[in-house]
C-alpha positions in Angstrom: 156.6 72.3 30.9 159.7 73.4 29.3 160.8 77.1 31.3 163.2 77.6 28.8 161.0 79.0 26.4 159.0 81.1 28.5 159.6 85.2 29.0 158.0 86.1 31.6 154.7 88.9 30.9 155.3 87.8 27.0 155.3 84.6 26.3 153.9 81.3 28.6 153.6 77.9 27.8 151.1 75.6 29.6 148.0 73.6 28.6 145.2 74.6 26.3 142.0 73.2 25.3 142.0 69.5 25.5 145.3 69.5 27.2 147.1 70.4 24.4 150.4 72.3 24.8 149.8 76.1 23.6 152.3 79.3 23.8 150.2 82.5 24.6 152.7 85.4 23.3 151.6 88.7 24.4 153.3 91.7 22.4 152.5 95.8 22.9 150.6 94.8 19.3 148.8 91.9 19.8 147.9 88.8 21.3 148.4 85.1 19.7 147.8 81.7 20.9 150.2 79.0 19.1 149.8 75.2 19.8 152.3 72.8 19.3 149.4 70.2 17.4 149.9 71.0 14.1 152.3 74.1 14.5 148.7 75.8 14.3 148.3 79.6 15.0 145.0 79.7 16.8 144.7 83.5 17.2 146.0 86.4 16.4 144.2 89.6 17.3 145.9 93.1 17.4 145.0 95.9 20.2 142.5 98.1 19.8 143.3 102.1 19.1 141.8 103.0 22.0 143.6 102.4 25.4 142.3 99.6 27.8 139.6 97.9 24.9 141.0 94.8 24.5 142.2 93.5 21.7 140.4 92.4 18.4 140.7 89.3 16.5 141.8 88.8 12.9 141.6 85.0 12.8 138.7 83.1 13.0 138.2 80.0 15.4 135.5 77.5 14.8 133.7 77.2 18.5 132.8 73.8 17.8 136.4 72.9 16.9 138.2 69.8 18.1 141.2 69.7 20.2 142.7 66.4 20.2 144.9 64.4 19.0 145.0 63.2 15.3 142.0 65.8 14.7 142.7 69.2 13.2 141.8 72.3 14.6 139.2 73.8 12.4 140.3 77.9 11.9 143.1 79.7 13.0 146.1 78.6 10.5 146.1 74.5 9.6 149.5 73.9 8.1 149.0 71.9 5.1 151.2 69.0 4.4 152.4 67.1 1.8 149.5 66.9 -0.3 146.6 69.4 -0.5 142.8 68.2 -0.4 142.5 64.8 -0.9 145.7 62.6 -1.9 145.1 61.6 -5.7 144.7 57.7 -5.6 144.9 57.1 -1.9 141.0 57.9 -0.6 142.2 56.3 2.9 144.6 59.0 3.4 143.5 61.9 5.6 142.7 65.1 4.2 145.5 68.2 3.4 148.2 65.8 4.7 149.4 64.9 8.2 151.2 68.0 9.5 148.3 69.8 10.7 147.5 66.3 13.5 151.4 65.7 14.4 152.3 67.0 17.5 155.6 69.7 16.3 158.6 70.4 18.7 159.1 73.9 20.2 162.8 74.6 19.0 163.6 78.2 20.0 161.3 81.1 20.9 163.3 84.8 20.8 162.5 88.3 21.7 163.3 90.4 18.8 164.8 94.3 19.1 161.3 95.6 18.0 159.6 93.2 20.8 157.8 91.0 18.6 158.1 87.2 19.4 159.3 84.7 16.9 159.0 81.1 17.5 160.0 77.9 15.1 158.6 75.1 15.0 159.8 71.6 13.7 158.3 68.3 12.4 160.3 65.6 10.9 159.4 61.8 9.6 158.3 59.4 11.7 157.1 55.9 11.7 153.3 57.1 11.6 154.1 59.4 8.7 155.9 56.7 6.6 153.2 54.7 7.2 151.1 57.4 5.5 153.4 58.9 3.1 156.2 56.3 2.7 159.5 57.6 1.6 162.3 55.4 -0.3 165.0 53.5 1.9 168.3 54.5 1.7 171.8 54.2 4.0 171.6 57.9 5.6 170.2 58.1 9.0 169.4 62.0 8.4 165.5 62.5 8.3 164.4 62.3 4.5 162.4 65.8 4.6 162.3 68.8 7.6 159.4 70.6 7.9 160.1 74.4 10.3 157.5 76.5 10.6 159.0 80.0 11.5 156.0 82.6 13.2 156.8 86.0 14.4 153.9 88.0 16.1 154.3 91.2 16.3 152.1 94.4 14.7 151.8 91.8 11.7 151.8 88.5 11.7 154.4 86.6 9.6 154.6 82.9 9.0 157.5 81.1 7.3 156.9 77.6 5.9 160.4 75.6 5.3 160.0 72.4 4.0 163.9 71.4 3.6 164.4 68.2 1.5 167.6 66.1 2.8 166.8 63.1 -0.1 168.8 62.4 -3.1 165.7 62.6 -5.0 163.7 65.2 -5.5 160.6 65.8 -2.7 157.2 66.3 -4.6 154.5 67.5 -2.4 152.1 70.4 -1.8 152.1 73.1 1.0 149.5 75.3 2.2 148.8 77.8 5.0 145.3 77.4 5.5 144.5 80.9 7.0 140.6 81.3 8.2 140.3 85.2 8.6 137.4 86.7 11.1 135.0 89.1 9.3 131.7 90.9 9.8 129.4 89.3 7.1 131.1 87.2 4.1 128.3 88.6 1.8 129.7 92.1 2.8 133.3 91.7 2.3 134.9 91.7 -0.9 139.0 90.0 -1.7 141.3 92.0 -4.4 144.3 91.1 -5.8 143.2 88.2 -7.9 141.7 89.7 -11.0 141.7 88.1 -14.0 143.1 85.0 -12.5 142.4 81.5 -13.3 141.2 78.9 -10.4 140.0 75.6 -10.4 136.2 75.5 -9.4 135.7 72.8 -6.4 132.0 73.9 -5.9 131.7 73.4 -9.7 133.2 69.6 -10.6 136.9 71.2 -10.5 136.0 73.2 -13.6 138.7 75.7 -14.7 137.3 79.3 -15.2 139.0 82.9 -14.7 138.1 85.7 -12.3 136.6 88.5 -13.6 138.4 92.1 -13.8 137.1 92.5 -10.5 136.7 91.7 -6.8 135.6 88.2 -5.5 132.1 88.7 -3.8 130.4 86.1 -2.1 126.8 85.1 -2.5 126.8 81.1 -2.5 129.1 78.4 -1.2 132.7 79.7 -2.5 135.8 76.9 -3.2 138.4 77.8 -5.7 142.2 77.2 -6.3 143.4 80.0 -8.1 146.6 78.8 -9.9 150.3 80.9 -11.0 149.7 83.9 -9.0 151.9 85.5 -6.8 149.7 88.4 -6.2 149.5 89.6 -2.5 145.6 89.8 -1.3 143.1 92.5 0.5 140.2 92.0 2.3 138.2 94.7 2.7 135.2 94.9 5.4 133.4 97.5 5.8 131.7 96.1 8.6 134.8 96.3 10.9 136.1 99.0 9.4 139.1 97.7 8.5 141.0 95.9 5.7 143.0 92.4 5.9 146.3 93.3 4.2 147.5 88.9 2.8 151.4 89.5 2.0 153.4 86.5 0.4 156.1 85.4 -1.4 157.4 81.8 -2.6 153.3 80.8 -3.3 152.2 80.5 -6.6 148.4 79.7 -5.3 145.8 81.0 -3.7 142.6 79.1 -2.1 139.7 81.4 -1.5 136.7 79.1 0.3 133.9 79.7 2.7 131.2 76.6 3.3 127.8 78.6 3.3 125.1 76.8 4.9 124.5 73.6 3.6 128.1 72.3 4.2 128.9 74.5 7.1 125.6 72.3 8.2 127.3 68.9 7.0 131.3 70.0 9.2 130.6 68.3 12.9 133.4 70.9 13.9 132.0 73.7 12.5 128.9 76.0 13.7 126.0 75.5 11.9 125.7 79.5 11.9 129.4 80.2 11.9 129.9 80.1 8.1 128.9 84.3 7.9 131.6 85.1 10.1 134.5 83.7 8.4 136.3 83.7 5.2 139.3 81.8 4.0 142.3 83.0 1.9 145.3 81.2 2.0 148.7 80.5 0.3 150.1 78.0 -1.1 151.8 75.4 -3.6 149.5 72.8 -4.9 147.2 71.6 -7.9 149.1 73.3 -11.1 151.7 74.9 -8.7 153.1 71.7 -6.7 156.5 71.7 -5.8 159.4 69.5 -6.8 162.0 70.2 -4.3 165.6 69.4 -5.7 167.8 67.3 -3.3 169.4 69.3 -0.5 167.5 72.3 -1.0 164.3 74.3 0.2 161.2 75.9 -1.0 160.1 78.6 2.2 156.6 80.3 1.7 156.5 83.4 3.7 152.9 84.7 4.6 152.3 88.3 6.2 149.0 89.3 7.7 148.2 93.1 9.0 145.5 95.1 9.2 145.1 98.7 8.6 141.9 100.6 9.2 139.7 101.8 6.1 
């Protein structure tokens, strides 16, 4: 294991589930687990008010999820990569992309002044990828895209998705942090912050429809894509007493899912009785809102996650 990037009573790498390599970051704030499969946040829980309880989590992690190679991990924060869903016209091609299986490398993790840990994280092409996603030849050795995902745990949590395009064409793709969030009861929660927005309708043939004036409620399997909206979310549980505060910038969509009981039923890596306990909201480019990256340039979509009590 590489020492290097180790502080010692903050931050350790070693082995995880299924052997996988992990960081375990420990902060006065909170506590986060980060493997290097998939650049995937696996936790993140902030500490309790009260002195010596522990900490509690905001992300949720799927107790039947796998951890292995070329399988995602199923909650926590899947990185999404380059397309989103289904690749249109490809059905062999795995689902949400590739970057969420690949194995990233660890490029620097820091102590900032405030104590929160930042790490970054970096995937570039390689000969399985092209074989999935095949980009044009041409004479430059330079890697045709550079994926860096940037995560600082701290009293919030912040993630920073780079995708950096090094082509002399321009890099059409779509990008998603796939956050699963830990709640009480999903039919007790409610999500702000997209009224009167208009999503595409997976549980519903892809129909387009708009949100009414009000908060999203959930009383039957949930799958929509809201498109062109840069609004910043809420969740609010009054179960846990606490809300979900979803920051972000450089996303013009926002995916709002949870499975229910029929497909939570139909997931082998998901608990057939997990589905109440979890709730996804997560930001994103994709559907009416994918990206066209010009040459030498890069689209970052910056994603911050805190909790406050209600």
């Amino acid at each position: 294991m590489a020492t290097q990037f180790e502080i010692p009573g903050k931050v350790r790498l070693g082995e995880g589930i299924g052997g996988l390599r992990r960081l375990e970051i420990t902060t006065e704030h909170a506590f986060a687990e980060i493997y290097l499969h998939g650049a995937h946040v696996a936790q993140f829980a902030v500490r309790r008010q009260t002195v010596g309880s522990g900490y509690e989590p905001v992300l949720f992690l799927s107790a039947r999820s796998h951890f292995a190679d070329g399988k995602p991990i199923r909650g926590g924060v899947p990185v999404i990569f380059p397309w989103f869903g289904p690749r249109e016209g490809h059905p062999e091609a795995p689902m949400h992309g590739f970057a969420r299986t690949r194995s990233w490398e660890l490029e620097t993790v820091t102590e900032q002044p405030d104590g929160a840990i930042a790490v970054v994280l970096r995937l570039e092409p390689s000969d399985a990828t092209r074989a999935l996603w095949p980009e044009p030849a041409r004479a430059s050795h330079s890697p045709e895209w550079v994926l860096r995902h940037r995560i600082t745990v701290g009293a919030a949590l912040t993630m920073e998705l780079e995708i950096q395009n090094n082509g002399p064409a321009p890099l059409r793709c779509e990008e998603a942090l796939h956050t699963y969030f830990c709640v009480s009861d999903v039919r007790q929660i409610s999500v702000t912050g997209l009224e009167g927005a208009e999503y595409l309708d997976k549980a519903d043939g892809m129909r387009r429809k708009r949100q009414p004036l009000e908060p999203i409620r959930f009383t039957q399997e949930t799958d929509r894509t809201y498109v062109n909206t840069t609004s910043h979310c809420e969740i609010d549980d009054p179960g846990l007493n606490r809300r979900i505060l979803i920051e972000k910038h450089g996303s013009g969509g926002t995916v709002v899912w949870n499975p229910w009981v029929a497909k939570a039923q139909a997931m082998a890596d998901f608990g057939d009785d997990e589905w109440p306990f979890m709730v996804c909201v997560e930001t994103g480019n994709m559907a009416d809102n994918a990206l066209e990256i010009a040459p030498a340039s890069a689209q970052i979509t910056k994603t911050v996650i805190r909790t406050v009590r209600r």
